[in-house]
mmCIF file as gemmi writes it, N, C-alpha and C atoms, coordinates in Angstrom:
data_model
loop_
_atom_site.group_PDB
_atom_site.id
_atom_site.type_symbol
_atom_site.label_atom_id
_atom_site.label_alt_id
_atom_site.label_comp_id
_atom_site.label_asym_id
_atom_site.label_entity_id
_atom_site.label_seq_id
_atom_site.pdbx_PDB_ins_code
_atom_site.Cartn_x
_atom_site.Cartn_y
_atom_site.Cartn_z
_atom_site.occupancy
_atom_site.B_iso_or_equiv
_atom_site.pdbx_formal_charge
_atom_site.auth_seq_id
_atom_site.auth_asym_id
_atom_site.pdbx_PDB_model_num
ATOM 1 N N . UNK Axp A 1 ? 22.755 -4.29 28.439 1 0 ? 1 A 1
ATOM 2 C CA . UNK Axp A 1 ? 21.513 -4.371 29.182 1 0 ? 1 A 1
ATOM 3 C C . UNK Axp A 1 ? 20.358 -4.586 28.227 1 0 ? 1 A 1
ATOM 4 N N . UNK Axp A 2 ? 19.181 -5.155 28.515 1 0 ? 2 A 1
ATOM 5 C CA . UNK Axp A 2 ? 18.438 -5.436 27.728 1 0 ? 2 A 1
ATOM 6 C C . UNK Axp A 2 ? 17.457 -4.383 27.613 1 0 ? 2 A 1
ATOM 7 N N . UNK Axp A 3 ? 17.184 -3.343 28.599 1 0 ? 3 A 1
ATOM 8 C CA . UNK Axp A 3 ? 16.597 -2.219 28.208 1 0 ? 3 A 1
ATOM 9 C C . UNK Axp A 3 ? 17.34 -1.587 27.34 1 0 ? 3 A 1
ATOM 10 N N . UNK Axp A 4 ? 18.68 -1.311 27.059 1 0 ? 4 A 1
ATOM 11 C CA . UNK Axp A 4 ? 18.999 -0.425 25.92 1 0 ? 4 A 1
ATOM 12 C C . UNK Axp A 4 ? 18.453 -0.83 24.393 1 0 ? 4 A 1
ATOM 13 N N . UNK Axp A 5 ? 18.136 -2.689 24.348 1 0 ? 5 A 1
ATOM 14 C CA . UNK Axp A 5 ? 17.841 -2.672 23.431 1 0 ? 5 A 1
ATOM 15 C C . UNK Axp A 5 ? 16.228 -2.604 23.217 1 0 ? 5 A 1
ATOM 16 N N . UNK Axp A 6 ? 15.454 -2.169 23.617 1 0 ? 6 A 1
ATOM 17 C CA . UNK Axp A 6 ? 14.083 -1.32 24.105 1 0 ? 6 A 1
ATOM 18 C C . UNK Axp A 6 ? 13.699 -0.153 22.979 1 0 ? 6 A 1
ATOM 19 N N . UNK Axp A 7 ? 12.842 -0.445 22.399 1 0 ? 7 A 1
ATOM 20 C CA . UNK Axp A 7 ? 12.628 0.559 21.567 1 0 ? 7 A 1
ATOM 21 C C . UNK Axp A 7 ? 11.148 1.463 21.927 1 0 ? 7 A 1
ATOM 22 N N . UNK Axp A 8 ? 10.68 1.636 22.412 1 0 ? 8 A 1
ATOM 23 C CA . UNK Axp A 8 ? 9.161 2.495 22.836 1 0 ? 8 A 1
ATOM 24 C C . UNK Axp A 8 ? 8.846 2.483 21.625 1 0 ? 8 A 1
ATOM 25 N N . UNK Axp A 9 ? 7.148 2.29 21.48 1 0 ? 9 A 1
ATOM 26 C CA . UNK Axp A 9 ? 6.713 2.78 19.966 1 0 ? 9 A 1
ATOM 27 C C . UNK Axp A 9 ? 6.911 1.794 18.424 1 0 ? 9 A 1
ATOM 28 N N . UNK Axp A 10 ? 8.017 0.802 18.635 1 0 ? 10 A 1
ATOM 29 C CA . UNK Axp A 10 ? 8.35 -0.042 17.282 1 0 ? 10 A 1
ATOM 30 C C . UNK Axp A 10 ? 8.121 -1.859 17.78 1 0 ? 10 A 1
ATOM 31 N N . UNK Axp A 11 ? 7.28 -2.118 17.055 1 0 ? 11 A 1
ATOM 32 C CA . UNK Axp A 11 ? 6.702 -3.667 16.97 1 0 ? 11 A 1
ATOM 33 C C . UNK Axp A 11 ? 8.246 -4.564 16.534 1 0 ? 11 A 1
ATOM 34 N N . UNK Axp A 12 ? 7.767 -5.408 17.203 1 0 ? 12 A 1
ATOM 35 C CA . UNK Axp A 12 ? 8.563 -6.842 16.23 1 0 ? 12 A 1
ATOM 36 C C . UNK Axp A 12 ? 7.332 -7.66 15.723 1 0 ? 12 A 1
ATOM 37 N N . UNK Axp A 13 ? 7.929 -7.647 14.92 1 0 ? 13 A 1
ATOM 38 C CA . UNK Axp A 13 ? 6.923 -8.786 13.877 1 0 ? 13 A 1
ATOM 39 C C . UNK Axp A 13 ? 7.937 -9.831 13.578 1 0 ? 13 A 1
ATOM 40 N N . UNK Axp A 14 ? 7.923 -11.298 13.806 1 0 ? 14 A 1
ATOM 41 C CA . UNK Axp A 14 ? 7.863 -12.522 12.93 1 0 ? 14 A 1
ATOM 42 C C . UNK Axp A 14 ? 7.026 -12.844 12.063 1 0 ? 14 A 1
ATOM 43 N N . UNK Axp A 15 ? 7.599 -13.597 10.42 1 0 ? 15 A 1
ATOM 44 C CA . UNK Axp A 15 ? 6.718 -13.52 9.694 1 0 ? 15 A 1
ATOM 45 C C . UNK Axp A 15 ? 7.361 -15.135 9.077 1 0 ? 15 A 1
ATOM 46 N N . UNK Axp A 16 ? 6.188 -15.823 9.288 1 0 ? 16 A 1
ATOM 47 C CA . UNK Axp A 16 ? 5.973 -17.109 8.758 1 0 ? 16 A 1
ATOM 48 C C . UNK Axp A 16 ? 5.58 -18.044 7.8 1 0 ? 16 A 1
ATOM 49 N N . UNK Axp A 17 ? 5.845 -18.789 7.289 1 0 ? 17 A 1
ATOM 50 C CA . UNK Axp A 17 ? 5.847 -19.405 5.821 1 0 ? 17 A 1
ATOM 51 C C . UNK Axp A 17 ? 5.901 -18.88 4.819 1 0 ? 17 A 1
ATOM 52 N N . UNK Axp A 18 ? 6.692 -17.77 4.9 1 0 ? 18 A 1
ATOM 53 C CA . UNK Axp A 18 ? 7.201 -17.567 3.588 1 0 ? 18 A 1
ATOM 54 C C . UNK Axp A 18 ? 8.028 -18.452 3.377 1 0 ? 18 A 1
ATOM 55 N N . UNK Axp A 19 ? 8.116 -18.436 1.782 1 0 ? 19 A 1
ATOM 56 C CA . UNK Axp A 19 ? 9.046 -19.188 0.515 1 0 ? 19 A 1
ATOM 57 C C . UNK Axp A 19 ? 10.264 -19.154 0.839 1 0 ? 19 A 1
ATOM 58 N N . UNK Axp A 20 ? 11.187 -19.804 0.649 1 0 ? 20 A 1
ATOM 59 C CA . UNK Axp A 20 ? 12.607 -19.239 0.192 1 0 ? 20 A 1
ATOM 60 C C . UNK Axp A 20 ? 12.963 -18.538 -0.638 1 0 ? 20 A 1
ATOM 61 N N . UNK Axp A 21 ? 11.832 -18.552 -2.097 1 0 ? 21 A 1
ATOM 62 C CA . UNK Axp A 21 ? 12.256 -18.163 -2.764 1 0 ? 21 A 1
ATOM 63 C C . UNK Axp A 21 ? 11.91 -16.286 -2.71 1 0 ? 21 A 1
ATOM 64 N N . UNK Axp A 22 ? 10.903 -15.945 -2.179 1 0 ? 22 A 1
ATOM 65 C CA . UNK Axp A 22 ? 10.347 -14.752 -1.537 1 0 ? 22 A 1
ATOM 66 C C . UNK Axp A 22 ? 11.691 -14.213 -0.619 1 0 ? 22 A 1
ATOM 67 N N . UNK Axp A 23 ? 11.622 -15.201 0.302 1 0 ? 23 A 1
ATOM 68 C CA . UNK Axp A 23 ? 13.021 -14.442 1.341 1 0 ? 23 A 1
ATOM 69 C C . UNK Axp A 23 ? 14.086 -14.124 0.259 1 0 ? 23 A 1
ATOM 70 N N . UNK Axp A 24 ? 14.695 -15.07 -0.316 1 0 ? 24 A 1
ATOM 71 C CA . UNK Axp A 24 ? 16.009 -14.661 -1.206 1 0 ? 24 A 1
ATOM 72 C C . UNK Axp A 24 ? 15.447 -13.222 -2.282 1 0 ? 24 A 1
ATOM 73 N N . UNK Axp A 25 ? 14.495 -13.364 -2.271 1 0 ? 25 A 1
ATOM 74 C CA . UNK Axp A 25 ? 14.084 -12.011 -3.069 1 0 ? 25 A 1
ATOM 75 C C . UNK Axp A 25 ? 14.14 -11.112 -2.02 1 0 ? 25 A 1
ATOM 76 N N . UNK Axp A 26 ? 13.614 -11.028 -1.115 1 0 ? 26 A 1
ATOM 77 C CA . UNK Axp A 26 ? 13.815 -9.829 -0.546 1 0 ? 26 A 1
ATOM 78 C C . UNK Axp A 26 ? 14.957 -9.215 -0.018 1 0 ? 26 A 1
ATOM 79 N N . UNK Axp A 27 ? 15.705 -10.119 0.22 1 0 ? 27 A 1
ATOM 80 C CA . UNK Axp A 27 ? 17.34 -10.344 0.77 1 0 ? 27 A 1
ATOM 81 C C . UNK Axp A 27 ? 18.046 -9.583 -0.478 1 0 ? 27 A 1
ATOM 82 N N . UNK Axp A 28 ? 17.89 -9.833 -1.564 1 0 ? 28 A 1
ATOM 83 C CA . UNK Axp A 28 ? 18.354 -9.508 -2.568 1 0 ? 28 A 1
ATOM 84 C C . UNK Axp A 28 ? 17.912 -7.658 -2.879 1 0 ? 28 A 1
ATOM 85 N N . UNK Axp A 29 ? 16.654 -7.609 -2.711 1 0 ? 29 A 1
ATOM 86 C CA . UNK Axp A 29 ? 16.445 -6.728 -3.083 1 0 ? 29 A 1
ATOM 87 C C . UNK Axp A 29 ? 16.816 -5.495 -1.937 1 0 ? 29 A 1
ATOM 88 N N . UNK Axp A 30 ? 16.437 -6.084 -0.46 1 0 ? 30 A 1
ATOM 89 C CA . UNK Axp A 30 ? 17.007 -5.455 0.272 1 0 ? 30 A 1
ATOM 90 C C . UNK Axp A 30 ? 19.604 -4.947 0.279 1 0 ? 30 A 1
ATOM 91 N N . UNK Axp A 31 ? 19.992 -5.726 0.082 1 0 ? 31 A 1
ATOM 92 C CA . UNK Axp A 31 ? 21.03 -5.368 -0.38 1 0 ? 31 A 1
ATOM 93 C C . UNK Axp A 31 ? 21.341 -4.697 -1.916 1 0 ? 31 A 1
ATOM 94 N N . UNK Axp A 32 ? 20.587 -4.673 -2.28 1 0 ? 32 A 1
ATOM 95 C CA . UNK Axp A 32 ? 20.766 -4.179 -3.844 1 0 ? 32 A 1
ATOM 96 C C . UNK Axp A 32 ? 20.412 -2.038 -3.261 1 0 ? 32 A 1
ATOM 97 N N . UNK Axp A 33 ? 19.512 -2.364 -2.259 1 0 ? 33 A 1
ATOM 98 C CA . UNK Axp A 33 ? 19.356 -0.582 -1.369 1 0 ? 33 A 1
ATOM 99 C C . UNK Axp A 33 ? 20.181 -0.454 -0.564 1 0 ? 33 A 1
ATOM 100 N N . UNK Axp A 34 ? 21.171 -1.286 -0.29 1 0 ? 34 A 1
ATOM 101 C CA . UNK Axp A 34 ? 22.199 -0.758 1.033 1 0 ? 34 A 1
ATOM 102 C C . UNK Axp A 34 ? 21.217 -0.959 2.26 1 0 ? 34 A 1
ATOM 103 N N . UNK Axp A 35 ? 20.613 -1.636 2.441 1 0 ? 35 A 1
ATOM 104 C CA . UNK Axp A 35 ? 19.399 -2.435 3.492 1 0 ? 35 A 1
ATOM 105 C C . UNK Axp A 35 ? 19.917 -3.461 3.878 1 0 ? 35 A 1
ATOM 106 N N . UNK Axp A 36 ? 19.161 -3.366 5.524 1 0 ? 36 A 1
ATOM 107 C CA . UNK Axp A 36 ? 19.168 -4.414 5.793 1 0 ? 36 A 1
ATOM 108 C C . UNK Axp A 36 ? 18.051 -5.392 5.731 1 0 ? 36 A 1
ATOM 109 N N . UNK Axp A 37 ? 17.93 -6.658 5.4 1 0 ? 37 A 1
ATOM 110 C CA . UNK Axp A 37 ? 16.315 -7.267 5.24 1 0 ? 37 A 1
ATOM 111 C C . UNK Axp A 37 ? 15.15 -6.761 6.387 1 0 ? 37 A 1
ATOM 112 N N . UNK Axp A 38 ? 15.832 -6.92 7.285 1 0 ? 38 A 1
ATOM 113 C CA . UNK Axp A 38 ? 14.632 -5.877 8.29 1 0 ? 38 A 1
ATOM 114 C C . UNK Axp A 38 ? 14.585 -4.438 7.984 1 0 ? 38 A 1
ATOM 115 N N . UNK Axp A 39 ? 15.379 -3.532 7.536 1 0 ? 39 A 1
ATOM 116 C CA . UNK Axp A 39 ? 15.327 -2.148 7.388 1 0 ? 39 A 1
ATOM 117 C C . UNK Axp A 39 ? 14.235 -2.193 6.212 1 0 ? 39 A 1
ATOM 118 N N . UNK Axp A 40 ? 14.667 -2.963 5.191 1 0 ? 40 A 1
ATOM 119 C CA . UNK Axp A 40 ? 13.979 -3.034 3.876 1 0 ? 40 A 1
ATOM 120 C C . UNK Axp A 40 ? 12.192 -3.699 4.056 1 0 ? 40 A 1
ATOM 121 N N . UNK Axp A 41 ? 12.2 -4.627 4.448 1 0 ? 41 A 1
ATOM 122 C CA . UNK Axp A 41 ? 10.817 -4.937 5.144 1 0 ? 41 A 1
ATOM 123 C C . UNK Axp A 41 ? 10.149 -4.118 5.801 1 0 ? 41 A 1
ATOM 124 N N . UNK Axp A 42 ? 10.517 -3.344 6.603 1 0 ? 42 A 1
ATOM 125 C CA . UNK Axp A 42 ? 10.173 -2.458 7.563 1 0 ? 42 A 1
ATOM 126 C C . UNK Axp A 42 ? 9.493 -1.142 6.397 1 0 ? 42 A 1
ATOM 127 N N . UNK Axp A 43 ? 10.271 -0.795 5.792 1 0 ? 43 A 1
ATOM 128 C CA . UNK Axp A 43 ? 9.969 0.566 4.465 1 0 ? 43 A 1
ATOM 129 C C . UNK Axp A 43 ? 8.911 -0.154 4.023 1 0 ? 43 A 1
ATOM 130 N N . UNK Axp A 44 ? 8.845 -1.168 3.354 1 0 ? 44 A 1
ATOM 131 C CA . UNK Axp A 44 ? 7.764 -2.209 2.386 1 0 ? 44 A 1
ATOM 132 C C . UNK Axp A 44 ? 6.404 -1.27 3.603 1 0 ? 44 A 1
ATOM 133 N N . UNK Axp A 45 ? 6.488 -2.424 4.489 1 0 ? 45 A 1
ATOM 134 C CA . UNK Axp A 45 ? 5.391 -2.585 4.801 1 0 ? 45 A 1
ATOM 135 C C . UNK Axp A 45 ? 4.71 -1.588 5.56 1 0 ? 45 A 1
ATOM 136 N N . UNK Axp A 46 ? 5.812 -0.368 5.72 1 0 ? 46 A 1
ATOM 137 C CA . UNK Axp A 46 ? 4.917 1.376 6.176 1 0 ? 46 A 1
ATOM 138 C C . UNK Axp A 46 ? 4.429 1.991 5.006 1 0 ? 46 A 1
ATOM 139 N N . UNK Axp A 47 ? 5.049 1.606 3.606 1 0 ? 47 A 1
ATOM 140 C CA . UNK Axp A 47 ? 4.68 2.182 2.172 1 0 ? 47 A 1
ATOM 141 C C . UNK Axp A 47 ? 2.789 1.291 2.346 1 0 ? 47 A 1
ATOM 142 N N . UNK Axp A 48 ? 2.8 -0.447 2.309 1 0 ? 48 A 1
ATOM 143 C CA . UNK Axp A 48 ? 1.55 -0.747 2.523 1 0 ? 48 A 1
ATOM 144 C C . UNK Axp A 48 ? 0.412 0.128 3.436 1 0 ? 48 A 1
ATOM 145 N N . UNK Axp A 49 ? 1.238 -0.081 4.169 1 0 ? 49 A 1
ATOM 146 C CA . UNK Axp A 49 ? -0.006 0.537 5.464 1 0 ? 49 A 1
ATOM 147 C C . UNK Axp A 49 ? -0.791 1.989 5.656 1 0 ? 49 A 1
ATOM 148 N N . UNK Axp A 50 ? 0.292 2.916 5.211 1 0 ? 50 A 1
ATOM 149 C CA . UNK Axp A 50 ? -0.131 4.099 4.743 1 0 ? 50 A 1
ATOM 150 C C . UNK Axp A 50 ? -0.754 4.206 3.523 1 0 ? 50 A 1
ATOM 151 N N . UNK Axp A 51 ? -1.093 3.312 2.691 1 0 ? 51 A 1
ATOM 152 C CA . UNK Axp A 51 ? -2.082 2.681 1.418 1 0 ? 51 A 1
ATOM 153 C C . UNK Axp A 51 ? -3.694 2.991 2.42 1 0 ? 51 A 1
ATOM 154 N N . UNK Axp A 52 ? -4.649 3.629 1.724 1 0 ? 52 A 1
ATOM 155 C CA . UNK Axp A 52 ? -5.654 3.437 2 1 0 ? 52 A 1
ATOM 156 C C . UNK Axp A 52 ? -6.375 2.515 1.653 1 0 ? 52 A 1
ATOM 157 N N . UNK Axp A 53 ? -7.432 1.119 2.383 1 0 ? 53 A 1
ATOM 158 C CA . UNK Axp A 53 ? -7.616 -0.177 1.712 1 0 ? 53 A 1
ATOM 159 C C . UNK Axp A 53 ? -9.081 0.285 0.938 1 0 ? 53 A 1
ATOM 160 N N . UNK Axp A 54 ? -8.911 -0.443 -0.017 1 0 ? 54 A 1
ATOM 161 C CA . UNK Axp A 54 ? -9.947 0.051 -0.423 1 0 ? 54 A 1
ATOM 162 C C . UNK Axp A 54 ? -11.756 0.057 -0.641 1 0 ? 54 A 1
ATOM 163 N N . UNK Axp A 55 ? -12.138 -0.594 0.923 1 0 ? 55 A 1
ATOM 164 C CA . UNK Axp A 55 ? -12.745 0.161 1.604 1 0 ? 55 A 1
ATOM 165 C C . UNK Axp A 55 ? -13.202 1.45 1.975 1 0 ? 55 A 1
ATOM 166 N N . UNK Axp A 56 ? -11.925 2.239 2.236 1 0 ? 56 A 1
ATOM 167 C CA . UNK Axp A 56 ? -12.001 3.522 2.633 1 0 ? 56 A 1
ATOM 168 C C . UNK Axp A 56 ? -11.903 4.323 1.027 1 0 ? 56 A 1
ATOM 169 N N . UNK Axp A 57 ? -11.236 3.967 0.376 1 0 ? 57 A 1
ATOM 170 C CA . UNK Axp A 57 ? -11.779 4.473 -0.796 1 0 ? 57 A 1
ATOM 171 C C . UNK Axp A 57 ? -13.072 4.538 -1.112 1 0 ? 57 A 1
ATOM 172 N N . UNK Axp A 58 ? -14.049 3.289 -1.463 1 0 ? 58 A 1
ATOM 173 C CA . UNK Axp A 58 ? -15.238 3.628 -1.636 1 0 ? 58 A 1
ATOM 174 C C . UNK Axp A 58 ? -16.004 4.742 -0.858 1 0 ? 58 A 1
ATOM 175 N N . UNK Axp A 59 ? -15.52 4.485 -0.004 1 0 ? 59 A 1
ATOM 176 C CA . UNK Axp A 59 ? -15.849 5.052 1.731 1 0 ? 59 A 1
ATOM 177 C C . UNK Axp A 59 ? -15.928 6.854 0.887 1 0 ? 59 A 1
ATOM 178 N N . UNK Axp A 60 ? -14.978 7.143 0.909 1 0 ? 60 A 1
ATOM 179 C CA . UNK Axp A 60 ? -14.693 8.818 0.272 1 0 ? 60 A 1
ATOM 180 C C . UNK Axp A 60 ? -15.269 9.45 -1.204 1 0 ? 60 A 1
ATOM 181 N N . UNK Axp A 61 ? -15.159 8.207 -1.863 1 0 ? 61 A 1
ATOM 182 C CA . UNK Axp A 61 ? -15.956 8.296 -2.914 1 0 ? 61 A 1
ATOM 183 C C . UNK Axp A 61 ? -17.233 8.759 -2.878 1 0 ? 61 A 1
ATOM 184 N N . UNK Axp A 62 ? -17.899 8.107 -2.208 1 0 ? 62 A 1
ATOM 185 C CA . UNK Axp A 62 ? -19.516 7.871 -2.252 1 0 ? 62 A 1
ATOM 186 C C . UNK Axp A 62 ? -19.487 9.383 -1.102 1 0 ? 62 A 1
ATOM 187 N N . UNK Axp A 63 ? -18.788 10.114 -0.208 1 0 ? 63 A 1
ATOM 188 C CA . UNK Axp A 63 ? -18.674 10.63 0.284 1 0 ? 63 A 1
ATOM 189 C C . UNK Axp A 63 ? -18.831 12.053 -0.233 1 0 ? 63 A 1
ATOM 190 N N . UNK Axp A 64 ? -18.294 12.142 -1.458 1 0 ? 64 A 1
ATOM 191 C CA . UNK Axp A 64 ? -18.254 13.368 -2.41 1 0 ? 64 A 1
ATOM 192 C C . UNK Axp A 64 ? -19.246 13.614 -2.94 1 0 ? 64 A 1
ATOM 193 N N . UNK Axp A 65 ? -19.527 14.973 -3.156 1 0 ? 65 A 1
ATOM 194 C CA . UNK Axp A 65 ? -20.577 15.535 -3.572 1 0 ? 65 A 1
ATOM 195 C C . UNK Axp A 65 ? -20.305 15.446 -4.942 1 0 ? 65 A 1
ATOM 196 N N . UNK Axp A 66 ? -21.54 15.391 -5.962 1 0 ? 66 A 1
ATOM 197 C CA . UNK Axp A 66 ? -21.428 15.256 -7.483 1 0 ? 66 A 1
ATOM 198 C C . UNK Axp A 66 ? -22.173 15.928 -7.758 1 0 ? 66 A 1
ATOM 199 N N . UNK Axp A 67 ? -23.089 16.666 -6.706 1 0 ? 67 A 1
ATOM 200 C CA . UNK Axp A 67 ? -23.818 17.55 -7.86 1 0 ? 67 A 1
ATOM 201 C C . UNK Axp A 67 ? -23.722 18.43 -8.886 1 0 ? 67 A 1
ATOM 202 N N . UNK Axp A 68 ? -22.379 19.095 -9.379 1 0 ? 68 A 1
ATOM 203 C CA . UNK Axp A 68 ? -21.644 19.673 -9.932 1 0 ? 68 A 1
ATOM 204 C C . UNK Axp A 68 ? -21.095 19.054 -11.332 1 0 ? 68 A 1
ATOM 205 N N . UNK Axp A 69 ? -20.873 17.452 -11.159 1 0 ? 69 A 1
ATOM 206 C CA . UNK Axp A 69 ? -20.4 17.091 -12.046 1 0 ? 69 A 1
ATOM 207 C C . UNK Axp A 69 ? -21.609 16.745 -13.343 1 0 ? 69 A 1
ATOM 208 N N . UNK Axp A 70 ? -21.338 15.717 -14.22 1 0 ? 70 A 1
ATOM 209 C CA . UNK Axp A 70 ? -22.303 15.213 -15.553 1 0 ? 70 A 1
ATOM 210 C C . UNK Axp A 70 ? -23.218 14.918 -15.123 1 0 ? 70 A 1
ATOM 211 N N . UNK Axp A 71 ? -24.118 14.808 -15.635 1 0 ? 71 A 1
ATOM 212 C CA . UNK Axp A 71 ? -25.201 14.079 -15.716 1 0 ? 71 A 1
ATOM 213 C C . UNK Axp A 71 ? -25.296 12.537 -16.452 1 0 ? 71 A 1
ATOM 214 N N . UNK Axp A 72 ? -25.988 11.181 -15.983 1 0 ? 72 A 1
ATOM 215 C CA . UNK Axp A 72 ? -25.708 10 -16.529 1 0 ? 72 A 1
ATOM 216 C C . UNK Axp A 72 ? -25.697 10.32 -18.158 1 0 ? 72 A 1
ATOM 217 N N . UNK Axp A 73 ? -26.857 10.754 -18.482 1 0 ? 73 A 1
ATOM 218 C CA . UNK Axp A 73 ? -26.748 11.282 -20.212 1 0 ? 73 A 1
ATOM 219 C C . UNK Axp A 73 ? -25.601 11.876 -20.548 1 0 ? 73 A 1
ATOM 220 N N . UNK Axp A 74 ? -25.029 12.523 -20.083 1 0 ? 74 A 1
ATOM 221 C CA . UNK Axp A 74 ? -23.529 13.388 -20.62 1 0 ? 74 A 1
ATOM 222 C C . UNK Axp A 74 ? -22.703 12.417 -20.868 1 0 ? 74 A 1
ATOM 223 N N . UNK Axp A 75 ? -22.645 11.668 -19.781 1 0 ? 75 A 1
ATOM 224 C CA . UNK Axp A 75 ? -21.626 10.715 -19.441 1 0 ? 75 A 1
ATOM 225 C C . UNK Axp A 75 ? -21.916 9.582 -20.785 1 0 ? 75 A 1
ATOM 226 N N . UNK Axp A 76 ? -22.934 8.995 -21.045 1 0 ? 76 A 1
ATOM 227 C CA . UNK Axp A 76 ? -23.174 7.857 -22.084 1 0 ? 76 A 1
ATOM 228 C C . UNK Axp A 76 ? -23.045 8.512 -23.395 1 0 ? 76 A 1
ATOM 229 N N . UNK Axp A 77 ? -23.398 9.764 -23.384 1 0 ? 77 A 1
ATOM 230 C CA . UNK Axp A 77 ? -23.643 10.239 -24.976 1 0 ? 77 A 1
ATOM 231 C C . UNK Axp A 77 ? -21.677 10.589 -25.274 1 0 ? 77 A 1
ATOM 232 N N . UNK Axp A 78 ? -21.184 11.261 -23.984 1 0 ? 78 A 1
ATOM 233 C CA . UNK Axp A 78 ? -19.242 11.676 -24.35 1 0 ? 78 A 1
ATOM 234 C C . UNK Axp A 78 ? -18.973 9.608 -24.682 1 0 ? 78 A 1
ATOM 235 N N . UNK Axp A 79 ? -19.424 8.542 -24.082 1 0 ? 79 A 1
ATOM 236 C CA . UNK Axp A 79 ? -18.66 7.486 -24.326 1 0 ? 79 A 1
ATOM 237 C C . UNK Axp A 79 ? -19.242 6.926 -25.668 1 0 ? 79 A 1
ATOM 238 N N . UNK Axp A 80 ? -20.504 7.083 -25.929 1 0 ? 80 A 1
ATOM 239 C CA . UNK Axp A 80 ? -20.964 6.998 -27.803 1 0 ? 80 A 1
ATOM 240 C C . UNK Axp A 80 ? -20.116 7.65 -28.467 1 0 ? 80 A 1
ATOM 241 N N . UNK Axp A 81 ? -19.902 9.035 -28.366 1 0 ? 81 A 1
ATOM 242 C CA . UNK Axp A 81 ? -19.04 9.797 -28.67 1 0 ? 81 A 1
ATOM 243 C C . UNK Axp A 81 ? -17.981 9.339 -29.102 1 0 ? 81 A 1
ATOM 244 N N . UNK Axp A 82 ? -17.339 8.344 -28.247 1 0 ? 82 A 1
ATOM 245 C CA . UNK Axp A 82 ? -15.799 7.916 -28.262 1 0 ? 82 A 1
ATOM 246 C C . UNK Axp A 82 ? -15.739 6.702 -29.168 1 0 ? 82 A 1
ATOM 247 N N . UNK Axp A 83 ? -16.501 5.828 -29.361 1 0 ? 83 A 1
ATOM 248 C CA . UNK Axp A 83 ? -16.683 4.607 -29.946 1 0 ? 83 A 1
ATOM 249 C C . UNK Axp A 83 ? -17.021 4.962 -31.259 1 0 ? 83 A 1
ATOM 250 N N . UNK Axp A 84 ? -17.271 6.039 -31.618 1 0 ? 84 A 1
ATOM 251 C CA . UNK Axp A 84 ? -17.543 6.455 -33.206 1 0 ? 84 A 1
ATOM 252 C C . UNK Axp A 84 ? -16.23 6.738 -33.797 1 0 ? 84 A 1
């Protein structure tokens, strides 16, 4: 039945113009894990996504409080410091 093969919750993705030489890499690399090229793609691209872009980095950065930390002078005189 075609509902059994129904997954709630998981995308299909097609992915287009890639290389051959990219696919045979991944093919490769996916069997070299006991993967399948979709199992192995699938890991890839939840490792990407759970990546914060870095956007949101700046984003958190600028977010943090520094009043605690150096002062610009601390900071230039420790990197004079280092160059001597």
């Amino acid at each position: 039945m075609l509902a059994d093969c129904y997954h709630p919750g998981v995308a299909t993705l097609y992915i287009r113009d890639a290389s051959e030489d990219v696919a045979a890499t991944l093919k490769e690399r996916a069997a070299a894990g006991g993967m399948s090229l979709s199992a192995y793609v699938a890991a890839e691209l939840t490792m990407i996504a759970s990546r914060p872009t870095n956007e949101q980095i700046v984003a958190r950065l600028r977010a943090r409080d520094r009043t605690s930390g150096p002062s610009s002078a601390e900071i230039l005189e420790a990197v004079r410091a280092g160059l001597r």
